[in-house]
DRENDO-1510 file (C-alpha; in Angstrom, 1 decimal, always signed):
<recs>
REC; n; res; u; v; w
REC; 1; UNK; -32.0; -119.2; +130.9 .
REC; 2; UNK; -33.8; -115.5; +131.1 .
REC; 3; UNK; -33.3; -113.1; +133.0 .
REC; 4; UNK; -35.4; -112.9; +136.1 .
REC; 5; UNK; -37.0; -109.5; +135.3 .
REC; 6; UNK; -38.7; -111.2; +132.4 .
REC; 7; UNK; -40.3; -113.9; +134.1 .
REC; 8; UNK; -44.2; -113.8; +133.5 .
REC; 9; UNK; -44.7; -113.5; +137.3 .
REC; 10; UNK; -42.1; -111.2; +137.8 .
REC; 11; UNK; -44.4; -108.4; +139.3 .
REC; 12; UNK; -45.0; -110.9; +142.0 .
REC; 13; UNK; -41.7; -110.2; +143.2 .
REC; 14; UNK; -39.9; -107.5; +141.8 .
REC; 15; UNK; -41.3; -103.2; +140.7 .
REC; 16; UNK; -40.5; -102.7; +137.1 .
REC; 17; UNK; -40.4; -98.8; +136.4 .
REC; 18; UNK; -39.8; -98.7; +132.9 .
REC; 19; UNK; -39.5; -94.4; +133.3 .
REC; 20; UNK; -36.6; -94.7; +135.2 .
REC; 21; UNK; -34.8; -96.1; +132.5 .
REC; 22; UNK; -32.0; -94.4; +130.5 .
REC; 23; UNK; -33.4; -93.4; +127.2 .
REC; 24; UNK; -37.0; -93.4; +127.7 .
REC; 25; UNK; -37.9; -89.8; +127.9 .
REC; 26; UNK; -35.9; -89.2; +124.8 .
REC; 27; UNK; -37.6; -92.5; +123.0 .
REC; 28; UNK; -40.7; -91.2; +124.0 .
REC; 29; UNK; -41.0; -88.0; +122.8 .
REC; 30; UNK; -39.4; -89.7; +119.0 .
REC; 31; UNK; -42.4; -92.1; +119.5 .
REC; 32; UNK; -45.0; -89.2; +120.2 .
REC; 33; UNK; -43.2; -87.7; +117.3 .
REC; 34; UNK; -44.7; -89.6; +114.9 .
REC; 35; UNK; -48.2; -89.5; +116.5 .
REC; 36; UNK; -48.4; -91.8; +118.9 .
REC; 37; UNK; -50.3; -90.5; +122.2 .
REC; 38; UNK; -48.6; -90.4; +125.0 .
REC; 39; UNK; -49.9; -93.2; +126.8 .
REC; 40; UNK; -49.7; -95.4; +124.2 .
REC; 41; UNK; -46.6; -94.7; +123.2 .
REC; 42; UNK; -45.3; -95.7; +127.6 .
REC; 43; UNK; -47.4; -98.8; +127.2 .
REC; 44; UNK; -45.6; -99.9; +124.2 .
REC; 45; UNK; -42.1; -99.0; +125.4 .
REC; 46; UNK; -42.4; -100.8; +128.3 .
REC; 47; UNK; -44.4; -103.7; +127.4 .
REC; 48; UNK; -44.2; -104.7; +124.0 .
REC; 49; UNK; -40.2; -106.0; +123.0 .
REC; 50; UNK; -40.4; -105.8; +119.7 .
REC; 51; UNK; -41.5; -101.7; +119.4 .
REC; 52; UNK; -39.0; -101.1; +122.4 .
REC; 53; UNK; -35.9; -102.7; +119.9 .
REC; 54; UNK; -37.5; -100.8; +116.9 .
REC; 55; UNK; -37.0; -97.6; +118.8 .
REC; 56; UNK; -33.4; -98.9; +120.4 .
REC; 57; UNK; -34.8; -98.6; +123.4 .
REC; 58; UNK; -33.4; -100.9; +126.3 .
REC; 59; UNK; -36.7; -101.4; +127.9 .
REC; 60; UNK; -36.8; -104.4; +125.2 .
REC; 61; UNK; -34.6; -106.2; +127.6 .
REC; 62; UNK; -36.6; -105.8; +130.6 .
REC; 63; UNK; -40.4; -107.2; +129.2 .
REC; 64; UNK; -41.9; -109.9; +130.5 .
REC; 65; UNK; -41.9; -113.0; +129.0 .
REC; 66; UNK; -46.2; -113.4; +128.2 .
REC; 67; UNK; -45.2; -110.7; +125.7 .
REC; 68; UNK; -43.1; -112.0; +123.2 .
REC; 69; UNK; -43.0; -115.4; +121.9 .
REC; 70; UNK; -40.2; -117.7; +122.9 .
REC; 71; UNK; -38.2; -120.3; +120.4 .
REC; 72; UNK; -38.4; -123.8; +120.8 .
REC; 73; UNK; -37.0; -124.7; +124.2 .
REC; 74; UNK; -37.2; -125.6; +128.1 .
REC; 75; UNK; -39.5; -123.5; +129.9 .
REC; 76; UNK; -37.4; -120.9; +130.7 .
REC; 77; UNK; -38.4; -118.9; +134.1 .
REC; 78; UNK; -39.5; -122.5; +135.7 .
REC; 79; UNK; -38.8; -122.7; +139.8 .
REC; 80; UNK; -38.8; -120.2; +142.1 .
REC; 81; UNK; -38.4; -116.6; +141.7 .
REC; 82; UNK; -34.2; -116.5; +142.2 .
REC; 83; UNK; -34.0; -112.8; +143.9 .
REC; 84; UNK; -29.7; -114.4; +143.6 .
REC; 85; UNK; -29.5; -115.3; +140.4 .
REC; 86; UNK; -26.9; -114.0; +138.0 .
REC; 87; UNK; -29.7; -113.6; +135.3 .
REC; 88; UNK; -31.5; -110.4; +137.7 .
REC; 89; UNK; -30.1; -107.0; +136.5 .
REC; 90; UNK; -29.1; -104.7; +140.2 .
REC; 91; UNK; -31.6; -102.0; +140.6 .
REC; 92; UNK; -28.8; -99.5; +139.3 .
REC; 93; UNK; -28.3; -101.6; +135.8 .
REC; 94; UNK; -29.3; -98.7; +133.4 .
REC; 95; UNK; -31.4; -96.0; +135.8 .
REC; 96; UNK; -31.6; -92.6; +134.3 .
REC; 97; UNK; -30.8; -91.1; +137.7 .
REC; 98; UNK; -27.3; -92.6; +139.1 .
REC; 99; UNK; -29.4; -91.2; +142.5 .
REC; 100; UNK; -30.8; -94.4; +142.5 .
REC; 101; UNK; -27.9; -96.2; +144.3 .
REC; 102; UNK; -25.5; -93.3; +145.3 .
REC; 103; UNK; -28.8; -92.3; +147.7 .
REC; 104; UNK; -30.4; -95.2; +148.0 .
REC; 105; UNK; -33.6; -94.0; +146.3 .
REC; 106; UNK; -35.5; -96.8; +145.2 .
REC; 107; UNK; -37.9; -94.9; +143.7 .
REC; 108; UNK; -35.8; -93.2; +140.9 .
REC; 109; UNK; -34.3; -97.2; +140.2 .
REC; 110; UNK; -36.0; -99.1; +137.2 .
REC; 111; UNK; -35.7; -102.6; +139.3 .
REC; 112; UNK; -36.7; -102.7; +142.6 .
REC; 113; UNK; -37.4; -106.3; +144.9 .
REC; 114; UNK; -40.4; -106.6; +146.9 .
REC; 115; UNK; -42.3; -109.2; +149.5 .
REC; 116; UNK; -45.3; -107.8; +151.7 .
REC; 117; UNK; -44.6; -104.3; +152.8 .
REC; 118; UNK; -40.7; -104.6; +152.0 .
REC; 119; UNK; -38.9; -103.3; +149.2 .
REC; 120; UNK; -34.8; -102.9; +148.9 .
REC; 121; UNK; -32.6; -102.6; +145.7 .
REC; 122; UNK; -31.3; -105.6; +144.1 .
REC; 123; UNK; -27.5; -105.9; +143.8 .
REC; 124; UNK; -25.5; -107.9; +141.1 .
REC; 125; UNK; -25.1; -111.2; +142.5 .
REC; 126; UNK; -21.1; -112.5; +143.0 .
REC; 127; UNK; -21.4; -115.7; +141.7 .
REC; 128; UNK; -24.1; -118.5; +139.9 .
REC; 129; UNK; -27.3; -119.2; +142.6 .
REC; 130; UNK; -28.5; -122.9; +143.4 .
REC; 131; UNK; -31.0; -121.8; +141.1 .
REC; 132; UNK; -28.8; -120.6; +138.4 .
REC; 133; UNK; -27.0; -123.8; +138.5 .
REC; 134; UNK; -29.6; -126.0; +138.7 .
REC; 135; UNK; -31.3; -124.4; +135.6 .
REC; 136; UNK; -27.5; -125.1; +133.7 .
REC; 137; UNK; -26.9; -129.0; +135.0 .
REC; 138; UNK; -30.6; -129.8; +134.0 .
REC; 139; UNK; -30.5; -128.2; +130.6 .
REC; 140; UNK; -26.7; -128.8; +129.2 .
REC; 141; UNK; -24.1; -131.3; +129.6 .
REC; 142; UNK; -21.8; -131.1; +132.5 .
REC; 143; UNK; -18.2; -130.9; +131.7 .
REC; 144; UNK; -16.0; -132.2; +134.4 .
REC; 145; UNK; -12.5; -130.9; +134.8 .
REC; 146; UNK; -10.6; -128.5; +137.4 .
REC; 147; UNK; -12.9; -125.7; +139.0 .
REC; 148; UNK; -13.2; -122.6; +137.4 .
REC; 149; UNK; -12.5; -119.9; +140.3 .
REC; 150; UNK; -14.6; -116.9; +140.6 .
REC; 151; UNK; -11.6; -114.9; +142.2 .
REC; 152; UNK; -9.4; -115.9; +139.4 .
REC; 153; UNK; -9.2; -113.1; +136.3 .
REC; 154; UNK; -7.4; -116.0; +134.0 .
REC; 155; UNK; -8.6; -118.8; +132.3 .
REC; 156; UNK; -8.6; -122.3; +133.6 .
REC; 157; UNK; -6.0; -124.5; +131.1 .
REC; 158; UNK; -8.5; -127.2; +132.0 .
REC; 159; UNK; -12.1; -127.5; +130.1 .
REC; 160; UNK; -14.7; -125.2; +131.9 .
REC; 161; UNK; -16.6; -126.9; +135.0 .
REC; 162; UNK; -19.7; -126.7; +136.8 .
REC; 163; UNK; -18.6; -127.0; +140.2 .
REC; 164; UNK; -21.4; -129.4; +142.3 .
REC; 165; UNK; -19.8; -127.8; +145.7 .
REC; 166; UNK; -21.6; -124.7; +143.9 .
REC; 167; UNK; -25.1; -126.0; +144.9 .
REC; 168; UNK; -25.6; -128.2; +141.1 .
REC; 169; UNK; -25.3; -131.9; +141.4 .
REC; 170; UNK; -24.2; -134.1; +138.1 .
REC; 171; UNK; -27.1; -135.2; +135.8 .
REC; 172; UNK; -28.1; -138.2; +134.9 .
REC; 173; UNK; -26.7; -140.0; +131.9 .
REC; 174; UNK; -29.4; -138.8; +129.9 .
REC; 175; UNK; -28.1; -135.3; +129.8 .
REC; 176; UNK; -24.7; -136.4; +128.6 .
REC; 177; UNK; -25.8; -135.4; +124.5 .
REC; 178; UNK; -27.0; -131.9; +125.5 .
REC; 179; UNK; -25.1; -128.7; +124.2 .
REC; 180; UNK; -22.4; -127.0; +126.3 .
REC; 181; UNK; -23.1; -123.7; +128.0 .
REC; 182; UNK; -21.0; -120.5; +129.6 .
REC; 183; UNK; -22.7; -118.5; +132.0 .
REC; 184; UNK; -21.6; -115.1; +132.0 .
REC; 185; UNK; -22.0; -111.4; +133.2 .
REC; 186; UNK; -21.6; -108.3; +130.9 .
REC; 187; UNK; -21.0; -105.3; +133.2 .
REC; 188; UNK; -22.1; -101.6; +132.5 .
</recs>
């Protein structure tokens, strides 16, 4: 799994505003620093992972995915644009200006949703989308056991369980020698 912001379509759906990121004015002027123009210097911050993580800049972990090459695996950003997945950072994860949410201004966030004319800020999703747990019960090998619960804060003494009541359904016996997977959240 990727996250959704990286997707190769992902300006389909979603405004990236790689300015509004914490860090990049300050990572920009070290990059112009050493010569760079301007303009070249955005382009390659926001577009190119490898110079963004040479510069420690977390724009690395917003470009798309027709940027950097990806290790041997599933095709990682298949299906649908998943505007509820767990992998799509809120419009607030790492803005420059906390204005972003505290006054709902969109335009100072560096994620922002859009279809047509509409745009709105994206919020951290509660819990894994259909999507999310479809991606995990095609790629890895379910594990049955009791229900992990998303309102617990402890850990289940049982093994760790996609739940199919959670949108997944079990895989086919041909899944069954696939590596074992955690889905989880890191919060700012």
């Amino acid at each position: 799994m990727v996250h959704e912001q990286c997707r190769f379509d992902r300006d389909d759906y979603i405004d990236y505003r790689c300015h509004n990121l914490e860090g990049y004015e300050s990572t920009l002027a070290a990059v112009m620093a050493r010569g760079i123009p301007r303009a070249a210097a955005a382009k390659a911050l926001c577009n190119n992972k490898a110079f963004a993580t040479i510069y420690n800049f977390i724009g690395s972990q917003y470009v798309k995915l027709d940027s950097f090459p990806l290790v041997d695996g599933p095709d990682m950003d298949e299906g649908e644009f998943d505007y509820g997945s767990i992998m799509l950072y809120p419009s607030s994860a790492r803005a420059a200006d906390a204005r972003c949410w505290s006054e709902d201004r969109t335009d100072l966030c560096p994620l922002v949703a859009r279809q047509k004319d509409m745009k709105w800020r994206l919020i951290s999703a509660p819990a894994p989308s259909r999507g999310d747990v479809a991606f995990v019960t095609r790629w890895y090998k379910w594990i049955s056991g009791p229900p992990l619960s998303s309102a617990s804060s402890s850990v289940s003494s049982g093994p760790p369980t996609l739940n199919a009541d959670a949108g997944g359904e079990r895989p086919s016996a041909e899944m069954a020698g696939r590596s074992i997977v955690r889905v989880h959240r890191i919060y700012r």
